[in-house]
Structure formats: C-alpha cells, structure tokens
MARPALUM-23402 format. One record per atom (N, C-alpha, C): residue number from 1; atom name; x, y negated, z. Coordinates in Angstrom, 3 decimals. Atoms other than C-alpha are relative to their C-alpha. Layout:
BEGIN
 pos site     east    north       up
 NUM   CA        X        Y        Z
...
***
This chain:
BEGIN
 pos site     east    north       up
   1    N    0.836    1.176    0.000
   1   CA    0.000    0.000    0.000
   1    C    0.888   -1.250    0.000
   2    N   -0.690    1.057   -0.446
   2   CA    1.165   -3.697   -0.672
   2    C   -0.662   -0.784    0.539
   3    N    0.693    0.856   -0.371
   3   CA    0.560   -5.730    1.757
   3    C    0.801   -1.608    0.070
   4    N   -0.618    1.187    0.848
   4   CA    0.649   -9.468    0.578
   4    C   -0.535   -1.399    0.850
   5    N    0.928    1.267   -0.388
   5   CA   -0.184  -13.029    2.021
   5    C   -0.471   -0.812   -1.119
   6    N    1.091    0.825    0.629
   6   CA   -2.855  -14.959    1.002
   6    C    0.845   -1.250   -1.228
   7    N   -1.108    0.873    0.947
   7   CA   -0.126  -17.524   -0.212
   7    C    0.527    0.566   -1.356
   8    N   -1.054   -0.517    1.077
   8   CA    2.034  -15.354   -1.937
   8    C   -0.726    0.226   -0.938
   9    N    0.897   -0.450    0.959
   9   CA   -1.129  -13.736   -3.760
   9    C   -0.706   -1.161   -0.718
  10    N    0.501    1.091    0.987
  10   CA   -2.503  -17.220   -5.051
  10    C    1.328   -0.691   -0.577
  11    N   -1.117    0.629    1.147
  11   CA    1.279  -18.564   -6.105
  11    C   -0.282    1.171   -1.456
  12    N    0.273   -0.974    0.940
  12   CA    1.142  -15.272   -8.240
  12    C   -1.312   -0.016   -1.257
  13    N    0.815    1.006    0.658
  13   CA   -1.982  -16.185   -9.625
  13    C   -0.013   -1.011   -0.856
  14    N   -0.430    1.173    0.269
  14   CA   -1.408  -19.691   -9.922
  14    C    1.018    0.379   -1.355
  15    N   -1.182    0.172    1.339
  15   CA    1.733  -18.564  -11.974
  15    C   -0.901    0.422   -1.153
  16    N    0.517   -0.907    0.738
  16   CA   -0.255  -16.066  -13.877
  16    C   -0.968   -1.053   -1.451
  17    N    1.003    0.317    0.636
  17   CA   -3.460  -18.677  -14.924
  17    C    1.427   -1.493   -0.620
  18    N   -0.656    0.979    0.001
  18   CA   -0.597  -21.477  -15.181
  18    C    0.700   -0.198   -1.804
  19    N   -0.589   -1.193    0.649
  19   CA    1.314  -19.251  -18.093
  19    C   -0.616    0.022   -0.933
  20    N    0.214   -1.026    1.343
  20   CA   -1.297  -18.368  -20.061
  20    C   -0.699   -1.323   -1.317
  21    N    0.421   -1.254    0.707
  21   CA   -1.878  -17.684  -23.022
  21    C    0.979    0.792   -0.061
  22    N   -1.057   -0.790   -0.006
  22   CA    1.734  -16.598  -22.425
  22    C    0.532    0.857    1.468
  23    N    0.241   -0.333   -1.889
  23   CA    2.351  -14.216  -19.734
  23    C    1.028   -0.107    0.945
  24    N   -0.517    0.683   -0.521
  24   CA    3.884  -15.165  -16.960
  24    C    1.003    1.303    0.865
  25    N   -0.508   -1.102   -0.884
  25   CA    6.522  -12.877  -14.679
  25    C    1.083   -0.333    1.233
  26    N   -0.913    0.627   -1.240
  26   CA    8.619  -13.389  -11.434
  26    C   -0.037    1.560    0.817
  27    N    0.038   -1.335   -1.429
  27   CA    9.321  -11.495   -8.170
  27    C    0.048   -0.682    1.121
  28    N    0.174    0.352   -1.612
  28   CA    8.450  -11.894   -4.626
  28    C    1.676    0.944    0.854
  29    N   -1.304   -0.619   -0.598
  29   CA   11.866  -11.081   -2.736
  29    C   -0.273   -0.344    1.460
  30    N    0.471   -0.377   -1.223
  30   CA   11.889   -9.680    0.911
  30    C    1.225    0.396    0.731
  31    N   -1.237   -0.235   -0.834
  31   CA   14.764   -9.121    3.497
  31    C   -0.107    1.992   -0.516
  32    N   -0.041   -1.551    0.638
  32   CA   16.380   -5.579    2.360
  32    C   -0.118    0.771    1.118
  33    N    0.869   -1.313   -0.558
  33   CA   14.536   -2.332    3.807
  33    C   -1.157   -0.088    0.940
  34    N    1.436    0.297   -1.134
  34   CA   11.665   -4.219    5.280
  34    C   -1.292    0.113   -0.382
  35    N    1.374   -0.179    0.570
  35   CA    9.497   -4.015    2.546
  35    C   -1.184   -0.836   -0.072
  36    N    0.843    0.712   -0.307
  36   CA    7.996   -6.740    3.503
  36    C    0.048   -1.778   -0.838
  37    N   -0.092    0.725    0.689
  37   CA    7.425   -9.522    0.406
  37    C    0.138   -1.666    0.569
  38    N   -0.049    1.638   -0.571
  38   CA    8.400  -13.427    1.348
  38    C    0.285   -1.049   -1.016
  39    N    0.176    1.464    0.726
  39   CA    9.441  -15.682   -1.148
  39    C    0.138    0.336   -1.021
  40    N    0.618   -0.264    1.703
  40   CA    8.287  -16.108   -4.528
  40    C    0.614   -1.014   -1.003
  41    N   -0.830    0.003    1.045
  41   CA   10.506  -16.434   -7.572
  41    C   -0.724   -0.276   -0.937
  42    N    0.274    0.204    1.419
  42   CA    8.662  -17.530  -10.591
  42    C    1.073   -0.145   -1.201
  43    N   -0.870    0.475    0.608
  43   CA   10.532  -17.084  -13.584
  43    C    0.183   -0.104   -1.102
  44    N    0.313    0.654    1.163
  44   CA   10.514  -18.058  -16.989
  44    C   -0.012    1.406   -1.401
  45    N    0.414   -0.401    0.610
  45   CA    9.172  -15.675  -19.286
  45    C    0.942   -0.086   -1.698
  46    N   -1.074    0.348    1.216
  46   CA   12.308  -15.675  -22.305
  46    C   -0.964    0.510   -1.144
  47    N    0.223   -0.307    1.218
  47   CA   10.439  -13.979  -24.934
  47    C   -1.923   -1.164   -0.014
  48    N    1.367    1.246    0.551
  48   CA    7.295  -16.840  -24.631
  48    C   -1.122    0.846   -0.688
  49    N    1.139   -0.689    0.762
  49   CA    5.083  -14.364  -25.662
  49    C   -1.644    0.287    0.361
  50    N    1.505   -0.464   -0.358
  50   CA    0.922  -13.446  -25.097
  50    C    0.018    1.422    0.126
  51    N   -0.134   -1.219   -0.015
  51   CA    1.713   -9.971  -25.342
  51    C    1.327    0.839    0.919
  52    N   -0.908   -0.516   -0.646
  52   CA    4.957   -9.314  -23.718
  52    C    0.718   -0.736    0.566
  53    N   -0.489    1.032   -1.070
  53   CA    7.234  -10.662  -20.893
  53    C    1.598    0.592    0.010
  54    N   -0.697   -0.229   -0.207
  54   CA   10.967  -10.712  -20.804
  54    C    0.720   -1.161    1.079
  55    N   -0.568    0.977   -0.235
  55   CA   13.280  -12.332  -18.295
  55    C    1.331    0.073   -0.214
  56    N   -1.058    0.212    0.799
  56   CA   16.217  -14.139  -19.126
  56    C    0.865    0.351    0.799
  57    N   -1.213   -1.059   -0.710
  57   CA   19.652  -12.103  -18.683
  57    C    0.512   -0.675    1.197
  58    N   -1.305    0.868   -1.102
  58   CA   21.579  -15.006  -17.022
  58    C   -0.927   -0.250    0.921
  59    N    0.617    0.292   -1.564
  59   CA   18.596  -16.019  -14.520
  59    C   -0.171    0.963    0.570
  60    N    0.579   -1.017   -1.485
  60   CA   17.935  -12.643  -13.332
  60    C    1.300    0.373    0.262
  61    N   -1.427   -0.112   -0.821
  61   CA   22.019  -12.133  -12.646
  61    C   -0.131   -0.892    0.810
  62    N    0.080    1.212   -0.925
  62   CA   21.555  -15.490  -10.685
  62    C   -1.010    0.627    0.759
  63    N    0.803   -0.524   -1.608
  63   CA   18.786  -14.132   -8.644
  63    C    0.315    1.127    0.304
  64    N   -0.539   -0.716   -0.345
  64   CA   20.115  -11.021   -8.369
  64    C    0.976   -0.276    1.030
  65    N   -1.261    0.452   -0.368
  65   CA   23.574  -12.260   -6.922
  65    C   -0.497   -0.938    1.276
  66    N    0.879    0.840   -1.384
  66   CA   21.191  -14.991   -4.546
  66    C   -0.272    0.531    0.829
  67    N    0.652   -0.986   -0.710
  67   CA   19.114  -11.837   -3.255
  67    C    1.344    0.323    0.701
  68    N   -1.313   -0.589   -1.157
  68   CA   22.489  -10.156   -2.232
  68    C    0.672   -0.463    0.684
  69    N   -0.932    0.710   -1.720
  69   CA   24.006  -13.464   -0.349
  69    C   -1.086   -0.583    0.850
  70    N    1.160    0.469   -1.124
  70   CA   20.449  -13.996    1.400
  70    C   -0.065    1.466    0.523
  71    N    0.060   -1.361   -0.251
  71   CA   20.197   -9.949    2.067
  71    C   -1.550    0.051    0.201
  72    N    0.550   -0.263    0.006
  72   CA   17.826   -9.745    0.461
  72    C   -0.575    0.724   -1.413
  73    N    0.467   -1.330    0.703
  73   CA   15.663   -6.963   -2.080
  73    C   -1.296   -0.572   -0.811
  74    N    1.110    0.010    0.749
  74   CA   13.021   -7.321   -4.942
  74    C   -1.089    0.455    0.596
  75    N    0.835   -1.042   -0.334
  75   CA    9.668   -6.070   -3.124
  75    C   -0.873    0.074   -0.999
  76    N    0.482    0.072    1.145
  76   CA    7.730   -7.359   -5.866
  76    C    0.036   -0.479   -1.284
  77    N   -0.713    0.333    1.626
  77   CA    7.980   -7.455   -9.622
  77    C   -1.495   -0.145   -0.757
  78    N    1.299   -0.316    1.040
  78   CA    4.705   -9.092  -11.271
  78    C    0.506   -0.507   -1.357
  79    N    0.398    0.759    1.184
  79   CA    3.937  -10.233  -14.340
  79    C   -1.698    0.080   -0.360
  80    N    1.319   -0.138    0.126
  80   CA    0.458  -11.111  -16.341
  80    C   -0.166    1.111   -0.974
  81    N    1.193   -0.515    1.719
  81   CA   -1.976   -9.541  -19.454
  81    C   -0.283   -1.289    0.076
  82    N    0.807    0.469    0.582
  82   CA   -3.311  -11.763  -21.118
  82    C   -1.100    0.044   -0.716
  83    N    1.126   -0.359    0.861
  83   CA   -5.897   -9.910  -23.218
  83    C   -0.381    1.475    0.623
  84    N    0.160   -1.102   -0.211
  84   CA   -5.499   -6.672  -21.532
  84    C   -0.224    0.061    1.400
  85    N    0.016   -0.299   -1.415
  85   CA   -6.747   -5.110  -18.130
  85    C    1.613   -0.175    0.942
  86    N   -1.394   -0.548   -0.634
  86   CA   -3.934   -5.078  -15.555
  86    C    0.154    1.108    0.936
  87    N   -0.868   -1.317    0.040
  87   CA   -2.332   -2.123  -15.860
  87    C    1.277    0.168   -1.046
  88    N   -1.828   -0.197    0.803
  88   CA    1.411   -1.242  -16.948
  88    C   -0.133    0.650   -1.690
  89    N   -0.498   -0.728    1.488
  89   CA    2.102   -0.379  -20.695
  89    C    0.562    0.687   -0.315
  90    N   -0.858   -0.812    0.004
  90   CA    3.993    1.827  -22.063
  90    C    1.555   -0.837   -0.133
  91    N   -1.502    0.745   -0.132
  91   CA    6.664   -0.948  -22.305
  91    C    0.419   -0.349    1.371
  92    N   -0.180    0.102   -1.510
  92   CA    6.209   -1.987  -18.641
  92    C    0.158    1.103    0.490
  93    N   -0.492   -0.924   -0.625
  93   CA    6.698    1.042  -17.521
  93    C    1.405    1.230   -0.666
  94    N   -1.285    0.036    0.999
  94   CA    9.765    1.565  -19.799
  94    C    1.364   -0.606    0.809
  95    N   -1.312    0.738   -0.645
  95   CA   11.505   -1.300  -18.140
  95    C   -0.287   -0.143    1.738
  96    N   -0.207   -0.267   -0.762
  96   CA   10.716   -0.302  -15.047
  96    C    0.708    0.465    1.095
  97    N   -1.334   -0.617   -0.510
  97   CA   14.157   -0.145  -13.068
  97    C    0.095   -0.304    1.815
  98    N   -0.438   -0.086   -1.768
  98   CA   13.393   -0.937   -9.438
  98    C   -0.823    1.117    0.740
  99    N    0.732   -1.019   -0.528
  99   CA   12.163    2.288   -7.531
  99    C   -0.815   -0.638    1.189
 100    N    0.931    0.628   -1.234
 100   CA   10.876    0.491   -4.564
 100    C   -0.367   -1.324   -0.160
 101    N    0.326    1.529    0.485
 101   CA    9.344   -2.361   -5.979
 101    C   -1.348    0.237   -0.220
 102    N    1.510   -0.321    0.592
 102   CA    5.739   -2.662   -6.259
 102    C   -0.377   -1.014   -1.373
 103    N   -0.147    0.773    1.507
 103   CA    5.132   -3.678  -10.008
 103    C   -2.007   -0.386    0.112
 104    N    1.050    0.372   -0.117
 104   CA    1.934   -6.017   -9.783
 104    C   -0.133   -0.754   -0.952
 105    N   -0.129    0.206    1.186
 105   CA    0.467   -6.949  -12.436
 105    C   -2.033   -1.024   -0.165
 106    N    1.418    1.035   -0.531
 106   CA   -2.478   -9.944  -12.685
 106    C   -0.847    0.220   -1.508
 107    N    0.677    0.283    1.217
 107   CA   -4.830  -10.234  -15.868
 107    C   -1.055   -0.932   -0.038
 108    N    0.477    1.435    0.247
 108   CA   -5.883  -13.524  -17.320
 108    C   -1.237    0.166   -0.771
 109    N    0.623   -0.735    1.133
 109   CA   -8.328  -11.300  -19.565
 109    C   -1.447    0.206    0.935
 110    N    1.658   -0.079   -0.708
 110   CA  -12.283  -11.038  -18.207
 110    C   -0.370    1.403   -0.738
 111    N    0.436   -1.328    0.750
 111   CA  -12.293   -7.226  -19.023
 111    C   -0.346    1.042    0.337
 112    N    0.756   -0.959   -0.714
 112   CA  -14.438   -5.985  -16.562
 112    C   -1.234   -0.625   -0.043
 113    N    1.034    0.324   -0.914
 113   CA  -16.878   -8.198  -15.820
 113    C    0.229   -0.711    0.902
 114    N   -0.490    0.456   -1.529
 114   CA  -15.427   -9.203  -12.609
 114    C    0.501   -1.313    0.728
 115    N   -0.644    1.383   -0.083
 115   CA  -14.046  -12.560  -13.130
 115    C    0.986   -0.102   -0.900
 116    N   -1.112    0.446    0.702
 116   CA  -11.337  -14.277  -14.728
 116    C    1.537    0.591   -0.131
 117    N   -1.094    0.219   -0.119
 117   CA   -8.710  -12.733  -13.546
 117    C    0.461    1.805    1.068
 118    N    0.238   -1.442   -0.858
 118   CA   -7.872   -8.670  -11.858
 118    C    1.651   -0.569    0.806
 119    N   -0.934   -0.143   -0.808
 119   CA   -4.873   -7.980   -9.187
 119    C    0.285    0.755    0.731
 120    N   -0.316   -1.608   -0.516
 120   CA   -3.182   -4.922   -9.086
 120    C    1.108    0.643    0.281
 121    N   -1.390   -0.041   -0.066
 121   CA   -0.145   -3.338   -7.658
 121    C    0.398    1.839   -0.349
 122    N   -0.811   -1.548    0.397
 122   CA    1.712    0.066   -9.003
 122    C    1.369   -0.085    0.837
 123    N   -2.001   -0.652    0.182
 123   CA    4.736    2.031   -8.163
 123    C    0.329    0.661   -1.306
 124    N   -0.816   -0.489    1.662
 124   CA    6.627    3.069  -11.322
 124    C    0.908    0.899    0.895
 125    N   -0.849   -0.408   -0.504
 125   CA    8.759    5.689  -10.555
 125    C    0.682    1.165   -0.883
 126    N   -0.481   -1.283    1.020
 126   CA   10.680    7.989  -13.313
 126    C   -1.520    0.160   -0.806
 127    N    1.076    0.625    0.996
 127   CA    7.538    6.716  -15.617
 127    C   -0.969    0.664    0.838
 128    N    1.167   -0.360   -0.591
 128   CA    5.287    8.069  -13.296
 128    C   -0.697   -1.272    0.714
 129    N    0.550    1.053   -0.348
 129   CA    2.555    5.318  -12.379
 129    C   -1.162    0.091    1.250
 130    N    0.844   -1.104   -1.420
 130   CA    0.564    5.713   -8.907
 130    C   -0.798   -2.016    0.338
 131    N    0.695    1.183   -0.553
 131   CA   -1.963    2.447   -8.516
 131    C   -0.234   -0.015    1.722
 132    N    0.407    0.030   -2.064
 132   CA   -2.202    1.453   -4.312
 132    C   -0.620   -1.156   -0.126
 133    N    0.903    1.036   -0.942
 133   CA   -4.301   -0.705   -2.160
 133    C    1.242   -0.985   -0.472
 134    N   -0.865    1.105   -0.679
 134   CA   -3.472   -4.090   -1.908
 134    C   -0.722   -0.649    1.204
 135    N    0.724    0.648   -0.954
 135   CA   -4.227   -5.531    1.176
 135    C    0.654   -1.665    0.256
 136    N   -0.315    1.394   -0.179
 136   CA   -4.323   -9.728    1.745
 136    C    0.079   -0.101    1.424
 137    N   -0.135    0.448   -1.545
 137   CA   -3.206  -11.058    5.140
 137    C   -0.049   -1.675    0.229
 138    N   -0.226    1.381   -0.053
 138   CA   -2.924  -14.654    6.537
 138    C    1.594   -0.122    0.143
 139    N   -1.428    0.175   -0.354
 139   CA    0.385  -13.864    7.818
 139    C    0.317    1.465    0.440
 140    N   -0.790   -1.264   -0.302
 140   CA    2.761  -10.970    8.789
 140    C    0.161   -0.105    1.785
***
C-alpha cells in the first residue's frame, strides 16, 4: 500500500493537470529504507510528448547524486496519461528500473466516468505489475 499526504497527492496532480496535453513525470523522494514519500521532484518531461514521458539524462544524474548526499531513495515514480486510463504500458513497464518504488500513475483522460482525472499506484517488478491501495493522510 502507498501511503501518501494529502499535499504530496494534489502537487502530483497539480503537476499532472498542469502538463497536459503533455504528460507530466517526477518522483516523490523519501529518506532511504523508510518508505515513507516526502518531497516532490517535478521534472521536466524531455520527450514533450501526449503519449509518452521521458526524463532528461543530465537532470535525473543530478537528482540522483542529490538523493544520495540527502540519504535519500526514490519512493515514488509518477507520471500522467493523457488519453489513456492510468495504468502502466507496455513501455512503462519496460523502463521500469526501481524495484521499490511505487510507479503512480495519474490520468488527465475522463475514461471511466469518474471525473477528470484517476490515481493509481503499481509495483513493477521484473515486468510483473501488482496495482495497491493508496491511502491519503494529513500527515505521517
């Protein structure tokens, strides 16, 4: 289960509806082995696309390299849809390289019914895809 604050889950959002028609992707980073998501990375979407999300080489070495002199760990890795439910692709779950990362994934797409906008978190794990709870908090 990820459990997320209310904050973190409307920046995510926010990025998501902010983004579109192009989709938007970042990561929530969390002190390492706590599991527990804190500050939120938005980050610039290199391939500018409606359909697919890349980020750029040199900023994610820079946050990479940040994470390891704050000690701290990716907990979450979203990005949006734009036209599609959110759920992982066969490309998102391709570039799926953090095992303990919950890959959450927002959609800007009205393709339930449900509203504007879904919010959902996976584990990826050796392409295997396992949808969990998310639960919202005020605080930790």
């Amino acid at each position: 289960m990820l459990t997320i604050t209310q904050a973190l889950y409307d920046q995510i959002v926010a990025h998501a509806r902010a983004d579109h028609p192009d989709e938007a992707c970042g990561v929530v980073a969390g002190p390492v082995g706590e599991g527990r998501p804190e500050r939120f990375i938005p980050m610039l979407n290199a391939a500018r696309s409606p359909t697919f999300y890349e980020f750029d080489s040199q900023d994610l070495l820079k946050l990479y390299r940040e994470m390891d002199d704050r000690d701290e760990e990716p907990v979450v890795i979203y990005h949006s849809h734009t036209a599609t439910e959110a759920h992982p692709s066969r490309t998102d779950i391709t570039y799926a390289n953090e095992p303990g990362a919950h890959y959450v994934l927002v959609s800007t797409a009205d393709t339930d019914g449900a509203g504007e906008f879904q919010f959902r978190s996976f584990r990826i794990l050796e392409g295997e895809v396992t949808e969990e709870e998310v639960k919202v908090v005020e605080a930790y």
